[in-house]
Backbone as ProteinMPNN parsed JSONL, in Angstrom:
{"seq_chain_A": "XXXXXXXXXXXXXXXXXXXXXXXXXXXXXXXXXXXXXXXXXXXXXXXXXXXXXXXXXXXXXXXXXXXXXXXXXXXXXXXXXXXXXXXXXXXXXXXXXXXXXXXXXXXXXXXXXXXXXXXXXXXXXXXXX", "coords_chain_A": {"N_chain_A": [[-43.276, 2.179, 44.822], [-41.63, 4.44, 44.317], [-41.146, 5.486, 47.202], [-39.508, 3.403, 48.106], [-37.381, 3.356, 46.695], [-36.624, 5.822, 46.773], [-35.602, 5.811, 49.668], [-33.757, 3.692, 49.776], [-31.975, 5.026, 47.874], [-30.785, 7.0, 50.122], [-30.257, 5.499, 51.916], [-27.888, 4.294, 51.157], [-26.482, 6.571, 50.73], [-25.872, 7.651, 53.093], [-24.518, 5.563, 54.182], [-22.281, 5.936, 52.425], [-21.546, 8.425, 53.259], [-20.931, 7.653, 55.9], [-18.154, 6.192, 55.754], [-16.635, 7.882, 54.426], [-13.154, 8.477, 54.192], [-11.232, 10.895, 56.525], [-9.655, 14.12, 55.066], [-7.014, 14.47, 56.247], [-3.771, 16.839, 57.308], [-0.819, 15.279, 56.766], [2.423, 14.158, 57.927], [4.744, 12.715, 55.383], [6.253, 9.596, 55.695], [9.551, 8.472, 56.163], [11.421, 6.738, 53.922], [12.292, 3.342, 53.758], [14.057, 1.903, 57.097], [12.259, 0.868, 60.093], [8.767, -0.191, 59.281], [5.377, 0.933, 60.637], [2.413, 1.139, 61.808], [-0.769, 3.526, 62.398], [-3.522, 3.74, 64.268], [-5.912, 5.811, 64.476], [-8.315, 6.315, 67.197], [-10.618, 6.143, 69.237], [-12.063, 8.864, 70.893], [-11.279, 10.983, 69.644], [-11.884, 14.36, 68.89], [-11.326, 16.787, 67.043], [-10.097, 18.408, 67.576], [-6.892, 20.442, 67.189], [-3.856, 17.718, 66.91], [-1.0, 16.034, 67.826], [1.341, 13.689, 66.768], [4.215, 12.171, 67.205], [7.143, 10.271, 66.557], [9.591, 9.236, 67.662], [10.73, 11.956, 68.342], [10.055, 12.951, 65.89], [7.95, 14.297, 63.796], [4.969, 12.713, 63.103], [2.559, 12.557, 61.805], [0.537, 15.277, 62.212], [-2.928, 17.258, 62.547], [-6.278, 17.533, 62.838], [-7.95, 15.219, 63.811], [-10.993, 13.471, 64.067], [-12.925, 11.601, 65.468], [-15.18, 8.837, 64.274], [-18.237, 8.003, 65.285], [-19.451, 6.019, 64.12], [-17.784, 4.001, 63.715], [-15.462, 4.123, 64.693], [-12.965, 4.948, 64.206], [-10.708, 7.392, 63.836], [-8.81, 8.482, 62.393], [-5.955, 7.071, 59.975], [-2.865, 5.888, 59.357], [0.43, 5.459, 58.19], [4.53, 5.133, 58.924], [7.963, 5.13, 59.539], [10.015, 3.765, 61.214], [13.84, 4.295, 62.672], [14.652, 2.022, 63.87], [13.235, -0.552, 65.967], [12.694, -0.276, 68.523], [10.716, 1.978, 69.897], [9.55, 5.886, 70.75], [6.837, 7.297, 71.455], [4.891, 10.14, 70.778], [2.311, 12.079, 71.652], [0.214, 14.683, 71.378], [-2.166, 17.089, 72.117], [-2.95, 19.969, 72.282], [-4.842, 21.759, 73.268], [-6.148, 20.48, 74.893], [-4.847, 20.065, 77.226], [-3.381, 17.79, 76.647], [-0.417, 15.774, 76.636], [1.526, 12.93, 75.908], [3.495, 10.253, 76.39], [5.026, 7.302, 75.119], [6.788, 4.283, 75.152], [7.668, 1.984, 73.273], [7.671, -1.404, 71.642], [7.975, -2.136, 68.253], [8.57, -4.895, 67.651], [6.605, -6.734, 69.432], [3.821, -5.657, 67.613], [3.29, -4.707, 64.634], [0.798, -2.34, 64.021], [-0.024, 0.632, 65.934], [-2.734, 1.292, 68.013], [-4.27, 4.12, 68.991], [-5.952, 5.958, 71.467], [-8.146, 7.849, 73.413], [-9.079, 8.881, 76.672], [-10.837, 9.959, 79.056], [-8.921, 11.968, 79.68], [-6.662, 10.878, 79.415], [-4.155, 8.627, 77.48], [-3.953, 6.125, 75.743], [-2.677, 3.144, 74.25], [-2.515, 0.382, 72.186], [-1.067, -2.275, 70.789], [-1.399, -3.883, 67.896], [-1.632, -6.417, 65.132], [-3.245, -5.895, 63.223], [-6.508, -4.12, 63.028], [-10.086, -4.116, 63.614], [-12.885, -2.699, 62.351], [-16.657, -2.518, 62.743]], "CA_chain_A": [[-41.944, 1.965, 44.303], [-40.933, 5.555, 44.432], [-40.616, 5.342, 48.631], [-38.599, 1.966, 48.388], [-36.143, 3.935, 45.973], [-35.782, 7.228, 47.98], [-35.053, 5.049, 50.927], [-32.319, 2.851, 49.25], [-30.782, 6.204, 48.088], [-30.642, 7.677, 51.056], [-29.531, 4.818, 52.656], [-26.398, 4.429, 50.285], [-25.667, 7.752, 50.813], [-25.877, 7.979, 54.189], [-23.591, 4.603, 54.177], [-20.703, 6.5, 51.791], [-20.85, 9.308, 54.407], [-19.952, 6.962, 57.318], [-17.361, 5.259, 55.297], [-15.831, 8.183, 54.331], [-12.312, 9.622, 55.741], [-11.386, 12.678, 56.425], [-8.321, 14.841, 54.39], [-6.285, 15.558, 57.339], [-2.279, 17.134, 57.453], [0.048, 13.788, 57.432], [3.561, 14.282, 57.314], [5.39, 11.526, 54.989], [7.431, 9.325, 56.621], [10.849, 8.33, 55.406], [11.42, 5.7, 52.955], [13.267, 2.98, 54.916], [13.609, 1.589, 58.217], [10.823, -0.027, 60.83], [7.807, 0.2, 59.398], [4.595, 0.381, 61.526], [1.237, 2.025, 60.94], [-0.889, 4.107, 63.569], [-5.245, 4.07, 63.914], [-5.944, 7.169, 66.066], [-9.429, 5.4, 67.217], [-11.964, 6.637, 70.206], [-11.529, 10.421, 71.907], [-10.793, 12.333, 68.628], [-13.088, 15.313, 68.616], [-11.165, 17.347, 65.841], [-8.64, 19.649, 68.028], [-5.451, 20.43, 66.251], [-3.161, 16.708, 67.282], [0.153, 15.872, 66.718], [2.048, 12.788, 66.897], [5.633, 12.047, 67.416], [7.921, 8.941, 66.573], [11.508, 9.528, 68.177], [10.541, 13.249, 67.833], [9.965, 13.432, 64.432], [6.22, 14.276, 63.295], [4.613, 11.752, 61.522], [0.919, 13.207, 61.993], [-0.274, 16.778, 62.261], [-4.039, 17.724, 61.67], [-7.627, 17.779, 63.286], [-8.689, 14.033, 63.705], [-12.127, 13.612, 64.653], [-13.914, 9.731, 65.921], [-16.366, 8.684, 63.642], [-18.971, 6.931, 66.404], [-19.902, 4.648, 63.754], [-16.411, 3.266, 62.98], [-14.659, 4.163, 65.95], [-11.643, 5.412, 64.372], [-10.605, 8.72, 63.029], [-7.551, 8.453, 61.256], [-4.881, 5.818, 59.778], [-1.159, 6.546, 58.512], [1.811, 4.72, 57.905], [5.175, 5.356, 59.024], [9.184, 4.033, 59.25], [11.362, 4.378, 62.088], [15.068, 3.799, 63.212], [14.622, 0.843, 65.039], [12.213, -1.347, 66.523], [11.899, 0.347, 70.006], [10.42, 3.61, 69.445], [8.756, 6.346, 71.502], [5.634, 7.696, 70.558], [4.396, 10.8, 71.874], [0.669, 12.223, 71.217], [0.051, 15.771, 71.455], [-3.062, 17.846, 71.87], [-2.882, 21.017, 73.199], [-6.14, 22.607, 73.615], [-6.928, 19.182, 76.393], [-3.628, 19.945, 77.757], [-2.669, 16.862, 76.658], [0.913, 15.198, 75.828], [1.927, 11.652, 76.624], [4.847, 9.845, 75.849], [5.327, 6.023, 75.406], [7.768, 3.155, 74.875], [6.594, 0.975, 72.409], [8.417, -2.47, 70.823], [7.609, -2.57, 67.512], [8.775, -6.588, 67.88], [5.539, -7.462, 69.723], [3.283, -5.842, 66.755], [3.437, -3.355, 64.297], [0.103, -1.419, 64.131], [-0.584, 1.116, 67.135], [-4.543, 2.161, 68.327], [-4.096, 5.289, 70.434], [-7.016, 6.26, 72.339], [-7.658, 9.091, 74.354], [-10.552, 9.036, 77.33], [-11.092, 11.27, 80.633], [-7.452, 12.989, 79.069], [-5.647, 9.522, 79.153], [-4.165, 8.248, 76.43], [-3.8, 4.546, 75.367], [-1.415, 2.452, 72.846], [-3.117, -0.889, 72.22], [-0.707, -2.971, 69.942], [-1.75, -5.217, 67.08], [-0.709, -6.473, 64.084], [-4.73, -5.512, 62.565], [-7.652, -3.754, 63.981], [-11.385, -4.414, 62.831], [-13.922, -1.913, 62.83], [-17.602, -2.889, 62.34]], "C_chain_A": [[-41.067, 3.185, 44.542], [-40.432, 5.416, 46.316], [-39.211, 4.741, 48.628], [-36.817, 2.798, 47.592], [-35.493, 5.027, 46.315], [-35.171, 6.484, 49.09], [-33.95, 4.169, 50.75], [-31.272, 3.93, 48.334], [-30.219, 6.67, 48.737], [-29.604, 6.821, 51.992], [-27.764, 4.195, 52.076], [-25.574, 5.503, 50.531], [-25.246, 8.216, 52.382], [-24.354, 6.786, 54.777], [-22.017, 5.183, 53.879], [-20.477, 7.22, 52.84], [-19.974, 8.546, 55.753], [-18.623, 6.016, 57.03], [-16.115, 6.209, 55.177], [-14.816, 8.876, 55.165], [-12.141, 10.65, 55.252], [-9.922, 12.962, 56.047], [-7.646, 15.328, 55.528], [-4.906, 15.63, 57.031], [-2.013, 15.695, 57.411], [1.362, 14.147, 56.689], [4.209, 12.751, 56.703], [6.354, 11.033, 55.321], [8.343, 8.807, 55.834], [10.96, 6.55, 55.098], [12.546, 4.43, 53.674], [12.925, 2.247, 56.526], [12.648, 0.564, 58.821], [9.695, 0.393, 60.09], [6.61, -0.309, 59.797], [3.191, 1.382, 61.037], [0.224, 2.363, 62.249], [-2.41, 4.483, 63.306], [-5.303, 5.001, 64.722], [-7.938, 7.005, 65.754], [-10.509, 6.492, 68.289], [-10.748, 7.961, 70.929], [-11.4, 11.288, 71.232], [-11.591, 13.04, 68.723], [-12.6, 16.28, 68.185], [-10.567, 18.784, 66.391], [-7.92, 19.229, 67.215], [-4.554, 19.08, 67.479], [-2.004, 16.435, 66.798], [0.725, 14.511, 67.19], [3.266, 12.242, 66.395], [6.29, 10.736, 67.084], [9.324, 9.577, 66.637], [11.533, 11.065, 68.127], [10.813, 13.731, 66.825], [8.348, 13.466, 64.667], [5.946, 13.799, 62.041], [3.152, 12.003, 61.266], [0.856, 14.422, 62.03], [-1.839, 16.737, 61.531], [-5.247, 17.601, 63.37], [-8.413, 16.186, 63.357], [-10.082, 14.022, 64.217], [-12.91, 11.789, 64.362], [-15.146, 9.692, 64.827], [-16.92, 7.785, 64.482], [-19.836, 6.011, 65.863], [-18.615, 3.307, 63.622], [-16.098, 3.006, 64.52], [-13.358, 4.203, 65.921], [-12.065, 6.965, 63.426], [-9.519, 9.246, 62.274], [-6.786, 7.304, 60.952], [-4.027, 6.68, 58.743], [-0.533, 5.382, 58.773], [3.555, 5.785, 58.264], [6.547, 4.405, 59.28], [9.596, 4.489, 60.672], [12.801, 3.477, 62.091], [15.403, 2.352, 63.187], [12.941, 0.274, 65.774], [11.292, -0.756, 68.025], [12.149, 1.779, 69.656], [10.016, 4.321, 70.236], [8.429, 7.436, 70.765], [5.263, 8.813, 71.429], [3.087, 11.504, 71.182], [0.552, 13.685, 72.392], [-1.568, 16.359, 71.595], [-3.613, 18.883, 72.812], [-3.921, 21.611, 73.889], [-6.732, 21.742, 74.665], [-5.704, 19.167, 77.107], [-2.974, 18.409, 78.045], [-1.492, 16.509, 75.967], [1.987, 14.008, 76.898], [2.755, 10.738, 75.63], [4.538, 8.154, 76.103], [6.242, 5.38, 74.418], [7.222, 2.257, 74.41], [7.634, -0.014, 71.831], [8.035, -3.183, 69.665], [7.702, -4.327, 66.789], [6.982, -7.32, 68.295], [4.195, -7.156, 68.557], [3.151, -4.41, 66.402], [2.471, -2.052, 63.574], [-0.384, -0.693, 66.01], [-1.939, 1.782, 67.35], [-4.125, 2.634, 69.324], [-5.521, 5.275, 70.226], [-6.889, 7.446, 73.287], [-9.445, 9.152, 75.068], [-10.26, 9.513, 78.612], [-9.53, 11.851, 80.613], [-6.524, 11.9, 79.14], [-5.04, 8.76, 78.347], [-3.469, 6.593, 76.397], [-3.079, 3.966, 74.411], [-2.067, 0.926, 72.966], [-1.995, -1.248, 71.015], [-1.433, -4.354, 69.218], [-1.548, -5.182, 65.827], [-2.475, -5.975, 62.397], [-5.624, -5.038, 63.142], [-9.025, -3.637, 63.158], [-12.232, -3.221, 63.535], [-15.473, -2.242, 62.156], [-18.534, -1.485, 61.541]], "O_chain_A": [[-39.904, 3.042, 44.92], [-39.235, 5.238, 46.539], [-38.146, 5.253, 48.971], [-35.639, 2.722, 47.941], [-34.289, 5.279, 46.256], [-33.988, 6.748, 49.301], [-33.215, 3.953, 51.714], [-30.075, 3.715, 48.143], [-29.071, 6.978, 48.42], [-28.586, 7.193, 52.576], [-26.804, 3.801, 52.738], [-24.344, 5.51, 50.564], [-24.383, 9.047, 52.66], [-23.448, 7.123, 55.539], [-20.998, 5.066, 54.559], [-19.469, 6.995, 53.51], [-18.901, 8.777, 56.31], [-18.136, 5.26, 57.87], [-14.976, 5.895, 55.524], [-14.993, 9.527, 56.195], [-12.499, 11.246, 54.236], [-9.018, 12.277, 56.524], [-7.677, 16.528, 55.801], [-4.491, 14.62, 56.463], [-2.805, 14.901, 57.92], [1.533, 14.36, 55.489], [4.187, 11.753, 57.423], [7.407, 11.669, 55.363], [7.99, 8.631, 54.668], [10.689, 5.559, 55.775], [13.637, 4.828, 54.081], [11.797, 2.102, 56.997], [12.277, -0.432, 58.2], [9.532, 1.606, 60.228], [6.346, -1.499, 59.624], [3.121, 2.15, 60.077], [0.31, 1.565, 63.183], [-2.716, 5.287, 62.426], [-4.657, 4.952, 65.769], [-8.626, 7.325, 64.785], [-11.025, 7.526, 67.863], [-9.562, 8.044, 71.248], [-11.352, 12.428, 71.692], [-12.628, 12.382, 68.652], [-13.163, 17.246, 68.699], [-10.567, 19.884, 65.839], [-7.961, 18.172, 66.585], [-4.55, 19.321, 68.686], [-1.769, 16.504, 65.592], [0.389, 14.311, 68.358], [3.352, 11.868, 65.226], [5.593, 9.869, 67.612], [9.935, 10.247, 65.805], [12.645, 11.466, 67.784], [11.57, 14.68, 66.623], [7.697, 12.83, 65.495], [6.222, 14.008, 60.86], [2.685, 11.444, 60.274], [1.915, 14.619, 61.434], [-2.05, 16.353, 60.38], [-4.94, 17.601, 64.561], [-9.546, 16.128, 62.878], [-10.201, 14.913, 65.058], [-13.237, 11.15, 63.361], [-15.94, 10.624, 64.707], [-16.319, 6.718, 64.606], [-20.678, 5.343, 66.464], [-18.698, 2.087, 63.481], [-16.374, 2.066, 65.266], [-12.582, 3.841, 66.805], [-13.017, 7.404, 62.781], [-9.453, 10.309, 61.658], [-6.951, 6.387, 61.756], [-4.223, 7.543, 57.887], [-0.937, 4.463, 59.486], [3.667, 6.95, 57.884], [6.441, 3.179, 59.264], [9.415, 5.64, 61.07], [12.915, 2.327, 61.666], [16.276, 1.745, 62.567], [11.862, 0.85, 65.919], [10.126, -0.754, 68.421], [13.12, 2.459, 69.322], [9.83, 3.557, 71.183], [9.01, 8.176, 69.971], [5.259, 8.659, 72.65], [3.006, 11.337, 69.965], [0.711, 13.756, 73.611], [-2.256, 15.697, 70.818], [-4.403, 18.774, 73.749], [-3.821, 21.937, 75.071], [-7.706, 22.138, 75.304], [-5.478, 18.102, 77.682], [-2.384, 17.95, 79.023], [-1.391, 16.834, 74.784], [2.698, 14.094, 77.899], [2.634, 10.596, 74.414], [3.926, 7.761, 77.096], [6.457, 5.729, 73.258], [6.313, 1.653, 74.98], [8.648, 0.579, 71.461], [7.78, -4.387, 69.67], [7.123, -4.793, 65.807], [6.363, -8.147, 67.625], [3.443, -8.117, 68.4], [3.002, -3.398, 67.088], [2.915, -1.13, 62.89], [-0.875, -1.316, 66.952], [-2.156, 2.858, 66.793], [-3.698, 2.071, 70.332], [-6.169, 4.822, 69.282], [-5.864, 7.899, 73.796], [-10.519, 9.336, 74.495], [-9.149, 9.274, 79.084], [-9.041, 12.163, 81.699], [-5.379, 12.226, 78.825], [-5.588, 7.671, 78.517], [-2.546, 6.179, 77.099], [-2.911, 4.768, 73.492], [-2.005, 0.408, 74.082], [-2.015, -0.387, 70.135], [-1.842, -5.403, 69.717], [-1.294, -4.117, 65.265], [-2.484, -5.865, 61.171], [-5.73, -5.636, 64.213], [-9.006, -3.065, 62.068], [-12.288, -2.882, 64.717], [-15.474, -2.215, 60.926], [-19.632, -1.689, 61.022]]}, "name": "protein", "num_of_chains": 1, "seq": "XXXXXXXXXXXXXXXXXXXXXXXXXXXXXXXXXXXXXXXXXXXXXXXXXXXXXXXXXXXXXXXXXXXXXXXXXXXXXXXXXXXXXXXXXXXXXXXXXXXXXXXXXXXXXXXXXXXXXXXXXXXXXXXXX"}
């Protein structure tokens, strides 16, 4: 009995860890406006990142992929207007890429970032197992 009960501790605990997120910087976005909401998913490996809407910063911090989830952050933010551009920062991969996005077709964005490329997948939900 004692095994069965270390092993269903462990395994709880090991569960909370992969569940939980991580405290990173997030600047608050303004009360108002479009609002759209932003998973920063596969590529994070916990450089300093920043991310832009119309060049405002609605992100700052250290995201890092959890490779059980397969995301590494989620925020919320407002903008202007519907057509926005998003830009995604991270210096230390000499990366910074800009895109045109229409918050009309759907208003959560999954960036991605793989061999220094970065990605914008639109959808209005994203499932992680």
């Amino acid at each position: 009995m004692k095994t069965e009960t270390i092993f269903a501790v462990g395994l709880v605990l090991l569960l909370c860890a992969a569940c939980a997120k991580q405290q990173l910087s997030q600047v608050e976005p303004d009360v108002g406006g479009e609002p759209f909401f932003v998973h920063l998913q596969e590529g994070f490996s916990g450089e300093p990142a920043r991310v832009l809407v119309d060049g405002n910063v609605v992100f700052e911090g250290k995201p890092k992929t959890n490779p059980l989830l397969g995301i590494a952050h989620e925020f919320t933010g407002s903008a202007a207007s519907t057509d926005i551009t998003v830009t995604i920062e991270i210096p230390k991969k000499s990366i910074k890429s800009t895109h045109n996005v229409d918050l009309k077709n759907a208003r959560g964005l999954g960036i991605s970032v793989q061999n220094g490329k970065v990605t914008i997948v639109q959808a209005n939900a994203f499932g992680y197992d």
